[in-house]
N, C-alpha and C positions, 0 to 999 in steps of 0.2 A: 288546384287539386281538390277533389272531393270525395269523402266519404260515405258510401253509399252500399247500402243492403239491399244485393238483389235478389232476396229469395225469401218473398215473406207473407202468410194470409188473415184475411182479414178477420176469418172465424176461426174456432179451434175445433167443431165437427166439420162432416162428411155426410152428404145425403141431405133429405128436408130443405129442398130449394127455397122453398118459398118463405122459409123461415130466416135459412139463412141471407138471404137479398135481404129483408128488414132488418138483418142486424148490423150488415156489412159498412153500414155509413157511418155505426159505434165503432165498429173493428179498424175502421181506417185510421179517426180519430186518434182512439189509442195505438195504434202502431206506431203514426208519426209522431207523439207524447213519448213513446218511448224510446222512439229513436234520437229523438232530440234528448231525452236523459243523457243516453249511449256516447253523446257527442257526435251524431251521425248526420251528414247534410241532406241524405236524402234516403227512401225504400221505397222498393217496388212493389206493388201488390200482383204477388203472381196465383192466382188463385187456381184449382183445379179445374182444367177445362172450362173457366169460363172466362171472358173480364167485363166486369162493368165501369166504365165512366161515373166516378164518384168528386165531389167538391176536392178541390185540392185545400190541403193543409196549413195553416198559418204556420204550423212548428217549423216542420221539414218538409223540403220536395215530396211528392208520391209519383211516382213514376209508372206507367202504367206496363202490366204486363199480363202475363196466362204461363201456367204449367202444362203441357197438351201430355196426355197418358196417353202413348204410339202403343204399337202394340209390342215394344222392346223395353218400353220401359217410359222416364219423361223427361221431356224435353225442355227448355226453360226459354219462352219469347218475352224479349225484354225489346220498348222504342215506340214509336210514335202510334203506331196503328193497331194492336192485336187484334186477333178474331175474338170475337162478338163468343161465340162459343164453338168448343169441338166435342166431337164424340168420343170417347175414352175408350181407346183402344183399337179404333178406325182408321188414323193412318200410322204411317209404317215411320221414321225417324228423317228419313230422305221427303219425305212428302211435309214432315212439320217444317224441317229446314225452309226448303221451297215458298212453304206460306209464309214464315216466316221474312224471309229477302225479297217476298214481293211484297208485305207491307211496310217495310223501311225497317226494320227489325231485326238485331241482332238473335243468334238461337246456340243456346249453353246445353251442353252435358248435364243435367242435374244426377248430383248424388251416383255419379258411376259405378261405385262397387257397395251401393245396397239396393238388391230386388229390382235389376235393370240389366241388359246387357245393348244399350243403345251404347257402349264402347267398342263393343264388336263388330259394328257399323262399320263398311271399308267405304271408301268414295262417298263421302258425307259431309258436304263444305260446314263443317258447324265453325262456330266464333270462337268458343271458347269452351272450358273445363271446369267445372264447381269444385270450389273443395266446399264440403258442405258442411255448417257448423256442429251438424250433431253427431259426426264421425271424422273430427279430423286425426286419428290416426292412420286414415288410409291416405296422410297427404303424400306421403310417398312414393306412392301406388299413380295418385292422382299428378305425381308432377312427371313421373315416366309416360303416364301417357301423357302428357299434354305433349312431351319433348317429342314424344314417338308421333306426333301429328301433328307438330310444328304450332301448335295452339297455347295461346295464352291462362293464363290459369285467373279466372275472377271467383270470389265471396259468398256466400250467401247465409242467411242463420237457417234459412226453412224454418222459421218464427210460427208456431200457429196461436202461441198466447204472446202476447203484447212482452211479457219479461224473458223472452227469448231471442227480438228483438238484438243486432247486432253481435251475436257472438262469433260470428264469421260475415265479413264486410270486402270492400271492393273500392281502393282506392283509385279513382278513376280523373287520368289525367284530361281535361279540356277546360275550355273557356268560360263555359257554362255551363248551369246544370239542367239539361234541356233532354226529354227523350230523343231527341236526335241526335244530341252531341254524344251522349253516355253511349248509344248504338255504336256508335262510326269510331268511340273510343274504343270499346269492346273487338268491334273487328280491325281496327287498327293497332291492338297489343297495348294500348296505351291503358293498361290497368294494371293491379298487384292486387292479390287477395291475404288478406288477414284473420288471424284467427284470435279470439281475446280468450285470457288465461285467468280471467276471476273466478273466485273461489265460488264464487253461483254458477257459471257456468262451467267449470269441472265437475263438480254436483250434477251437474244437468246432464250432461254427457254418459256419466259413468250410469244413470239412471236407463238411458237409454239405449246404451252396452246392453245391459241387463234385458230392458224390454226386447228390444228384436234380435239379440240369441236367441230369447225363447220362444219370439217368433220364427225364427229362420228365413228373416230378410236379410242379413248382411250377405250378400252375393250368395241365396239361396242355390241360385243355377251355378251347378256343377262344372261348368262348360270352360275351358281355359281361356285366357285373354294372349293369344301372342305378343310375346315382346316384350307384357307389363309385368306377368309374372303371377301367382295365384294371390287373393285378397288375406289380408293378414286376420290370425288368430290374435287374441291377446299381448302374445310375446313371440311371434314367429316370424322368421326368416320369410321376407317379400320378392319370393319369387325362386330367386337363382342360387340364394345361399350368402351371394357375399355380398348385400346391402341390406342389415337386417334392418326389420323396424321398430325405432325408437322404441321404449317402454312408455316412454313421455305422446305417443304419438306423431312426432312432425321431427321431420330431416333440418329443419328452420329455428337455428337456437332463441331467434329473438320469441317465439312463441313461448317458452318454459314446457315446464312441465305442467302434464295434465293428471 
């Protein structure tokens, strides 16, 4: 068994390629410095639309990965090959999948009910489901649909500063810690995602509550999700009325309160 964050980058902007590439081989360093704090055996660097080939880490595994921005939202390619780079917003959620399983590479729901509706996707061989660490009160949300698509539910922190690093993780059963095996665990269900309840990262969460309300990314689009039910308020009923959502966040006692 292995512990392992799949949802994590190496810089903490957006934009300024070229800046960011010279910084990216600091950003790795520290991710895996503080995944290895975390207790973590390994993270993926799943960066925006790009991934580069960076030294692997004496701490912990880095596992190579890309975030592709579809035009529904994004998509999470985690395994041995990712694309070199994709254009943000160019292909559609069925086309990231596709690139995805033809380079040996598992492909994840990231963050499903913030500013995405790649859940609404029907006939879309995905791997799995993120519960994602900076919202896990939608894990509710997030474990219906996984059920409603027969799909496994994996971790991820979406880390963009190194102390963000494992607050939602993916314990992932195989032999080794190999971007092939984590893939082939991923589409074979053989993971469990966790979410950690330190008092820094309940801090961290409720900050970021705050930030994207008054963005209006938490499921900005309007639009209904069949079957899962509407994305939760603060303290509202998910979906149907009679499974409401935690105040704590998560339907899963071993999590606590948030």
């Amino acid at each position: 068994m292995y512990a392992v964050d799949l949802h994590a980058h190496t810089r903490f902007f957006h934009g300024r390629r070229e800046l960011g590439d010279r910084f990216d081989p600091l950003g790795v360093r520290l991710l895996a410095r503080a995944a290895r704090y975390r207790g973590l055996d390994g993270v993926a660097t799943t960066n925006h639309d790009y991934y580069t080939r960076l030294n692997p880490s004496a701490d912990v595994a880095t596992l190579p990965g890309i975030e592709i921005t579809t035009d529904r939202g994004h998509v999470l390619v985690v395994g041995p090959d990712p694309p070199a780079e994709t254009e943000p917003g160019e292909l559609t959620p069925g086309e990231a999948v596709e690139l995805a399983h033809d380079r040996g590479c598992a492909a994840i729901v990231a963050h499903p009910f913030r500013n995405s509706t790649v859940r609404e996707v029907e006939d879309v061989p995905f791997d799995a489901i993120e519960v994602n660490g900076k919202h896990p009160r939608s894990r509710p949300l997030v474990e219906r649909l996984a059920e409603d698509r027969g799909l496994p539910l994996v971790g991820g922190s979406d880390a963009h500063y190194p102390f963000e690093v494992g607050r939602a993780h993916t314990v992932v059963d195989a032999k080794q810690l190999t971007p092939e095996a984590v893939a082939d665990a991923i589409r074979d269900g053989r993971v469990e995602a966790r979410v950690s309840r330190s008092p820094l990262d309940r801090l961290l969460r409720r900050g970021y509550r705050a930030i994207h309300r008054q963005k209006r990314v938490i499921d900005a689009i309007e639009s209904p999700t069949p079957g899962v039910g509407e994305p939760p308020g603060e303290d509202e009923p998910a979906g149907d009325g009679t499974d409401p959502v935690r105040t704590d966040g998560s339907s899963d006692p071993r999590d606590g309160p948030d």
